[in-house]
N, C-alpha and C positions, 0 to 999 in steps of 0.2 A: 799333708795332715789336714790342712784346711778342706781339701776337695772331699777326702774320706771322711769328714764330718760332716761335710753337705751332703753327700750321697746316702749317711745314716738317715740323716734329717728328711729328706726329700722322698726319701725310699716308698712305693705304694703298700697299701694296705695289702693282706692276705686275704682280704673278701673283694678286692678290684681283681685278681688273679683269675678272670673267669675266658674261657676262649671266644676267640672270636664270632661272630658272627657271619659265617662262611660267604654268605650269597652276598654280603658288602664286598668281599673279595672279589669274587666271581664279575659285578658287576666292576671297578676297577680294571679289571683285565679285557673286559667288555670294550671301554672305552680306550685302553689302550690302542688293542684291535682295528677300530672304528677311523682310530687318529691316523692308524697306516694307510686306511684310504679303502677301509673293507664295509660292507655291510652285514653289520651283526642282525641275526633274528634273535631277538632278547625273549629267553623262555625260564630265567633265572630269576626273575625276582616275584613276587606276588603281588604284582600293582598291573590294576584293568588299565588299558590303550584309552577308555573311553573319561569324559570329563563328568563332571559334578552335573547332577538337573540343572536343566535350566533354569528351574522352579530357584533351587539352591545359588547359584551363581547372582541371578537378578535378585535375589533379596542382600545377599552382601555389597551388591554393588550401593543399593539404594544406604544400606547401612552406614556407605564411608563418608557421607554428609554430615551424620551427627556424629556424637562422642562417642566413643568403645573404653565403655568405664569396668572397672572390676563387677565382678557377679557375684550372687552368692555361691560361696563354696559349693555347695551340691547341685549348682546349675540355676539355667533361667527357672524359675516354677513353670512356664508353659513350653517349655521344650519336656523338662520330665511330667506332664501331664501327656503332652502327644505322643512320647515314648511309652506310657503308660495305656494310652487308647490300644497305639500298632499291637502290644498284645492281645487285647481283645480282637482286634479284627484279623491278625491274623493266626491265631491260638484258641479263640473263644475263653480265654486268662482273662480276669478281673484283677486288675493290678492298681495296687496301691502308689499313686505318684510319689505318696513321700521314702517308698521303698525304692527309688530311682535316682542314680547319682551320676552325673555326668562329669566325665575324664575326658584327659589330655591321651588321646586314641586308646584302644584297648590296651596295649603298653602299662602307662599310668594303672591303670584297671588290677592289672596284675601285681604292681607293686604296692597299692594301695592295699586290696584283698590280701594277699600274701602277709602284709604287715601289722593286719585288723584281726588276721586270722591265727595265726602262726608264732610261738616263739622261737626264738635261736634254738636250734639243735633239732626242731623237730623235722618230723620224716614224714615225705610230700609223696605219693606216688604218681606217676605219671608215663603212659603211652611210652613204648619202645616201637619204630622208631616216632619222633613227633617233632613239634616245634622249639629249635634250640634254647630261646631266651627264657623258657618255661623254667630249665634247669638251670641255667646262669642268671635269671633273675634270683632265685630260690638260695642259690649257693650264694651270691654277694650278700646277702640278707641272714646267712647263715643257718639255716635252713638246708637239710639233706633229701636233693633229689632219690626218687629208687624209680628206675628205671622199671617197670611192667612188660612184658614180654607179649606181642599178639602175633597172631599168625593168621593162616589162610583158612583153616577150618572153622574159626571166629570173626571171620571176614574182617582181620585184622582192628581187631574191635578189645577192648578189654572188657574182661568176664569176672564176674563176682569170686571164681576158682582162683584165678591169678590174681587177685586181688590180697584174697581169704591167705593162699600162699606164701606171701610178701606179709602180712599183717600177723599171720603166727610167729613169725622166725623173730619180728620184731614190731611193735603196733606201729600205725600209721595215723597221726594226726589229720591230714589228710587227702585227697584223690582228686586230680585233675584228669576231665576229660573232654575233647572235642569233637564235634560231630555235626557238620561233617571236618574232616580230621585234615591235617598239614604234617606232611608232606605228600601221604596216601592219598585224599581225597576221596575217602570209604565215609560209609555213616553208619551209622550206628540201629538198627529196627527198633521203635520206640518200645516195642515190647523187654529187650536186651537191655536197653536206658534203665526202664521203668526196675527190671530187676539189681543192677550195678546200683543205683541209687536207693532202694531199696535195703538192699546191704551196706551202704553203709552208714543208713542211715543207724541201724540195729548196732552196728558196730561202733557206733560216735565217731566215725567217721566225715568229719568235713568235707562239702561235695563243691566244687567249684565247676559250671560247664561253661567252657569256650564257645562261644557260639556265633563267631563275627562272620563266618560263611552262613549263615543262613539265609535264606533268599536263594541261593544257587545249587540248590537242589534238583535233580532229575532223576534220579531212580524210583525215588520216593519221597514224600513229604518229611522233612525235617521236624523233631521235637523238641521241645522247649522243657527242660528241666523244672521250670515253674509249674508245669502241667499234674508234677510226679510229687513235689516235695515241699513245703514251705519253709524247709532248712537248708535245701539248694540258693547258692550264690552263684548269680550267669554275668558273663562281662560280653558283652558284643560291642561292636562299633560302624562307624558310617564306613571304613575306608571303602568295603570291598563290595559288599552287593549297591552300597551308591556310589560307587569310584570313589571319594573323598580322602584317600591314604593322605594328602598333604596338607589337609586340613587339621588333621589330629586330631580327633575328635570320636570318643566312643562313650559305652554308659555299664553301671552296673547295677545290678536289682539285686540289692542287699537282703537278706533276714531281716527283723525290722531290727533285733536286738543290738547291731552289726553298723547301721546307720551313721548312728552318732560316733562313734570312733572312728570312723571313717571321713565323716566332716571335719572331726579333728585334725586327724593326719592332711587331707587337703585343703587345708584353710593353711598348715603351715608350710607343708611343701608345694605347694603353687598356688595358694590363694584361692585365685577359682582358672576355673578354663575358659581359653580364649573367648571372647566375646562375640566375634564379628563367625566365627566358626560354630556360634549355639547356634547367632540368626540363621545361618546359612542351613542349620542339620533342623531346623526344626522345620523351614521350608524343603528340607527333602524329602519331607513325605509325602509334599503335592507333587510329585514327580515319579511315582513307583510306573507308571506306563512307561514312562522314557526306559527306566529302569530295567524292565521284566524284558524292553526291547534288548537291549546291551545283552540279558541274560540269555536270550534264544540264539546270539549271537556265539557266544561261551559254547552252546549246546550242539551249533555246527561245529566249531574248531574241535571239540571233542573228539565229533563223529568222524572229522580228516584226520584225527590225530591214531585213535582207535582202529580206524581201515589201514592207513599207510603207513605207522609204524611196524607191526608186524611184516610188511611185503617190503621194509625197509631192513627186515634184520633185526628189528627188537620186538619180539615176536610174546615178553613174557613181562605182566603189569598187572600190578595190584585194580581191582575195582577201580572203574571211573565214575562214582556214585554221585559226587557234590561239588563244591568249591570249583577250583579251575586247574585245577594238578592232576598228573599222569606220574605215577610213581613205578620206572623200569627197569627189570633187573637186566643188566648188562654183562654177566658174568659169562658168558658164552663168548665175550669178547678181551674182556679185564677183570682181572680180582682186585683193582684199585679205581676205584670210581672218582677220582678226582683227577688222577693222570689221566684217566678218557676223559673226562671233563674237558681240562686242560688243551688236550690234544684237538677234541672236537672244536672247540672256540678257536684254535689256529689254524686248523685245517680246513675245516668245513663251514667256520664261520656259525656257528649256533651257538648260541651261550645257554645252558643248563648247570643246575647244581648237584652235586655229588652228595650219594645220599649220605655218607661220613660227620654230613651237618645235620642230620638228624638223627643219624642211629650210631654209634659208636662203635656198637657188636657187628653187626652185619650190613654197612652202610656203605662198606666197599663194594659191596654188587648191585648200588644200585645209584639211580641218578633220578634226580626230581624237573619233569618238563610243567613249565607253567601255558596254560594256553588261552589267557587272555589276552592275545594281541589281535592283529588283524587274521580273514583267512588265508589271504595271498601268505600273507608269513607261515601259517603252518601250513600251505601247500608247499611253501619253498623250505622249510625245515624239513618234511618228510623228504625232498628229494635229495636234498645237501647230506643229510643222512645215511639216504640209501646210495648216493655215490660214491660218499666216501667209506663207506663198512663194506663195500664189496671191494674197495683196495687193502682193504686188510688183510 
């Protein structure tokens, strides 16, 4: 009796019921691997090999002398000032510092936005397949992801069409999108941006864009939704074109109306962001050469990954346009992309994620490689691949 009244009591919430976070998995089984005495090529998680600027690293060091006192809620003033420049300089955007809010990584960003934006029930659109937390943030929040459909003739891009189609059946408060995108690593032509924002903008539709890949661009120049809209809300962060993932550390450039509640919400849920992680991000702008170097580095691994997958057997992959992702369809070998997963991490020793964490409809045929690591690793991923798929 007693126990069955504690399990009432204890019992979780029906908004914590959201799925896991796959690539935590993945990584997990990674080390498992590892412990039997194997060397994993780790192409599952989206964190660069490479460290923080130098620039970044020497100013936190200098930091640990003094105090690391609370901040104001929206950040140092001179980090959202230099955040405020990098648009200009690299956008030609004149941006307003006090439209700038700095979060605990883009994470934060999301739950903040989401929470400033959004009531319970409303209906979010967002990228099919794309990144998981998008829609388990949304659902915990209470909040109804709807999945958007893209494909290969929209260079897996969402279009105002599929948009308009999801928004008739039933309206959409509002639209999330990124670009360049996770798990695909496609981007978006700023002209296709300019029109998806555009609509919805007409439609009152709310525009959020993902933007923490930016900087790792190669097909073409990446666009900043501040370019197109002053009703657009963009969240980026230092993890990934500065390496800094464990920093926690990213920013959002609010509408201005959007601000202040925003302050509000992070003044109670975490006061401000980490201190000694502003000094560090605010010095990682004197470091973009170290940076852009890491990023030509990305653009080799690509080009091993792009040559010797195909001649390895996975011969069919969405655009390699941005970010650091190869997203392949494997269905020529499995129509469960998590048992090849699975299977590739015991056998062949390569750990990748199954695209099942990103798409739910058709995520079984495909598998997400990350290839920020060294080359030697995706020269030996391509061949651990191809040794093992020709025993199949």
């Amino acid at each position: 009796m007693m126990q069955e009244r504690a399990r009432q009591i204890l019992s979780p919430s029906a908004r914590s019921d959201v799925p896991p976070f796959m690539v935590m998995d993945v990584i997990a089984a990674a080390t498992r691997v590892e412990a039997a005495g194997h060397h994993v090529v780790h192409m599952e998680v989206g964190q660069p090999a490479a460290p923080a600027p130098r620039t970044a690293i020497e100013a936190a060091r200098k930091a640990l002398d003094g105090p690391l006192r609370y901040t104001e809620a929206l950040g140092f003033t001179s980090l959202r000032a230099r955040i405020a420049r990098h648009y200009g300089e690299a956008y030609k955007v004149d941006l307003d510092p006090a439209r700038v809010i700095v979060t605990t990584g883009s994470s934060a960003g999301f739950i903040l936005s989401f929470l400033a934006m959004f009531e319970p029930g409303d209906r979010v659109g967002i990228a099919n397949p794309g990144y998981p937390p998008y829609r388990h943030i949304l659902k915990a929040l209470g909040c109804e992801p709807v999945l958007i459909e893209t494909n290969e003739a929209t260079r897996w891009a969402v279009t105002p069409d599929a948009v308009m189609a999801v928004h008739r059946q039933k309206p959409l408060a509002g639209l999330l999108v990124a670009s360049p995108a996770n798990p695909t690593g496609t981007m978006m032509r700023p002209a296709a941006l300019a029109d998806l924002i555009a609509m919805a903008d007409a439609e009152n539709i709310r525009f959020i864009s993902d933007e923490i890949y930016h900087g790792l661009d190669y097909a073409f120049p990446a666009e900043t939704a501040l370019r197109l809209s002053s009703n657009a809300l963009v969240i980026n962060s230092f993890s990934k074109y500065f390496c800094m993932t464990g920093w926690r550390i990213g920013w959002i450039v609010a509408p201005e109306p959007l601000v202040r509640p925003i302050e509000r919400l992070q003044g109670n849920l975490a006061i401000s962001v980490p201190t000694l992680s502003q000094i560090a991000a605010e010095a990682a702008f004197d470091g973009r050469n170290e940076m852009d170097g890491v990023k030509y580095g990305y653009e080799d691994n690509r080009q091993i990954l792009i040559d010797g997958l195909p001649k390895a057997g996975l011969d069919k992959f969405l655009p390699v346009d941005g970010a650091f992702y190869l997203y392949a369809n494997v269905s020529r070998f499995s129509d469960d992309s998590y048992d090849f997963a699975k299977r590739m991490l015991e056998e062949a020793h390569v750990a990748a994620t199954p695209g099942v964490d990103f798409d739910p409809i058709d995520g079984r045929h495909y598998l997400r490689f990350c290839y920020a690591q060294s080359q030697a690793d995706m020269h030996a991923a391509v061949q651990r691949i191809g040794e093992w798929l020709a025993k199949r």
